[in-house]
C-alpha positions as CSV (number, residue, x, y, z in Angstrom):
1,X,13.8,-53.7,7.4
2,X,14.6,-55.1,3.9
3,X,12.4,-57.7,2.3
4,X,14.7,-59.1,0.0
5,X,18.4,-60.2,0.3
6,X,18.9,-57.7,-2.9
7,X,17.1,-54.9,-1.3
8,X,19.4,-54.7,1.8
9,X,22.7,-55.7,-0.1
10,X,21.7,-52.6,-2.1
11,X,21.5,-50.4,1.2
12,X,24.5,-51.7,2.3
13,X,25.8,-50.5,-1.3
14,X,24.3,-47.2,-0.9
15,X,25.3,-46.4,2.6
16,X,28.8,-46.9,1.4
17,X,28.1,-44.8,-1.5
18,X,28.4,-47.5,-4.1
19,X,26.4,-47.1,-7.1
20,X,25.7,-50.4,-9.4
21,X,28.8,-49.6,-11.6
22,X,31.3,-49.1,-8.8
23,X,29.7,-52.1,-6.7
24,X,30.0,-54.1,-9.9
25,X,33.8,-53.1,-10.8
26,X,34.7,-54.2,-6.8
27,X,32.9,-57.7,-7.9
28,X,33.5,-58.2,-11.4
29,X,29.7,-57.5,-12.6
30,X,28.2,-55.1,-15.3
31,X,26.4,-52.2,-14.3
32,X,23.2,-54.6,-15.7
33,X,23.9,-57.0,-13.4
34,X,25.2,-55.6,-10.2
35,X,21.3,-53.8,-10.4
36,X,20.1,-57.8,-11.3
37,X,21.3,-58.4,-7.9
38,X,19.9,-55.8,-6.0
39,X,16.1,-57.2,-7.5
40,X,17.1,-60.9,-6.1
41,X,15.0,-62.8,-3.7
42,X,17.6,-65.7,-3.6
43,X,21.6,-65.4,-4.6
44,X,24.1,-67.8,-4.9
45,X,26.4,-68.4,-1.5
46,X,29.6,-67.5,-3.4
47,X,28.4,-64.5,-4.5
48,X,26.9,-63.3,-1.2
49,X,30.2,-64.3,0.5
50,X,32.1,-62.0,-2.4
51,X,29.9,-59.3,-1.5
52,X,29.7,-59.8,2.5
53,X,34.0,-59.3,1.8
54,X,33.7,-56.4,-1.1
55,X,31.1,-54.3,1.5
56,X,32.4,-55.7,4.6
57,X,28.8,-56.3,5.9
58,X,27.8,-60.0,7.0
59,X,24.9,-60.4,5.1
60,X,24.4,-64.2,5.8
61,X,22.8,-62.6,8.9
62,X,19.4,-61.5,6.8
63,X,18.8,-65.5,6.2
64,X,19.1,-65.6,10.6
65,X,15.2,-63.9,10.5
66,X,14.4,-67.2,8.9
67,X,13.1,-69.7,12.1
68,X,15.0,-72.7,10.6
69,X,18.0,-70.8,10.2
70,X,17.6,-69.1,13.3
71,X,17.1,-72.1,15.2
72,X,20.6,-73.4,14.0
73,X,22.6,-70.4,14.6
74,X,20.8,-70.7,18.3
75,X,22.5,-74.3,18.4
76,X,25.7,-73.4,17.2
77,X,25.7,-70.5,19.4
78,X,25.0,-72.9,22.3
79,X,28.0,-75.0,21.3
80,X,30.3,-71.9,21.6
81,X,28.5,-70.7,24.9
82,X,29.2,-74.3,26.6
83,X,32.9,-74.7,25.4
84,X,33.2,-70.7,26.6
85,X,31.8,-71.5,30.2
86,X,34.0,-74.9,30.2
87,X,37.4,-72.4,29.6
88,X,35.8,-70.6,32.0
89,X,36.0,-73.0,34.9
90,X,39.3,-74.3,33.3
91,X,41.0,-70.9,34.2
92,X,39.3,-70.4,37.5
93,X,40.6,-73.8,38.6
94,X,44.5,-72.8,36.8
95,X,44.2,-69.7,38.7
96,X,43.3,-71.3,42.2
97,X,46.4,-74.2,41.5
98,X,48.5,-70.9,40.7
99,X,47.7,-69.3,44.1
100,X,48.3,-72.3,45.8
101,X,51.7,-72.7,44.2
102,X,52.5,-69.4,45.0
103,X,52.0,-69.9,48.3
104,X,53.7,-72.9,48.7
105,X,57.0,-70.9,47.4
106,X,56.4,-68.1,49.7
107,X,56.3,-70.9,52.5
108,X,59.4,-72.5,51.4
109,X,61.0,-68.7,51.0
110,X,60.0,-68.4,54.7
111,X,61.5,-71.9,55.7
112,X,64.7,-70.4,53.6
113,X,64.9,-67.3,55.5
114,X,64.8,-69.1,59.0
115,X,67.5,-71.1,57.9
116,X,69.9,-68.7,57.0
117,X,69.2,-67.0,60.2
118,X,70.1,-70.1,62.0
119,X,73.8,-70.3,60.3
């Protein structure tokens, strides 16, 4: 597990087989600082958004090992898990009116049927 936000954004690097000068021609760095970044404890958000899109890795996920942060992904989660479950229940009910529909017009087609027979 990587320590520091610049450790793992260089093992993300490296597993894509990026060295510091082609990671820092995909963001606009020199070869100096694209290895700056990979010594970072902190980074700026624009950056690490840049680089989450250059390597295609979310690497806002490192910060969720942090309780605080943790604690409000876990909330937001739970936002997303309660409007999930209410869409849910929302197409369960949709689907029982649909089935009830359906057999009202296979009643009617029934009542149609006899009809014609009658004539």
């Amino acid at each position: 597990m990587d320590k520091y936000i610049g450790a793992l954004i260089e093992r993300i690097a490296k597993s894509k087989e990026l060295n510091s000068r082609t990671l820092g021609l995909l963001i606009n760095k020199t070869k100096p600082g694209t290895a700056d970044i990979f010594k970072r404890t902190v980074i700026d958000t624009d950056l690490l958004i840049e680089l989450s899109d250059k390597l295609d890795y979310d690497f806002f996920s490192f910060f969720y090992k942090n309780p605080i942060m943790d604690r409000f992904k876990k909330q937001e989660e739970k936002v997303w898990l309660d409007k999930l479950a209410l869409l849910k229940n929302e197409i369960s009910r949709l689907k029982e009116l649909q089935d009830q529909m359906q057999d009202h017009i296979n009643t009617q087609k029934t009542y149609i049927l006899d009809l014609k027979k009658r004539k």
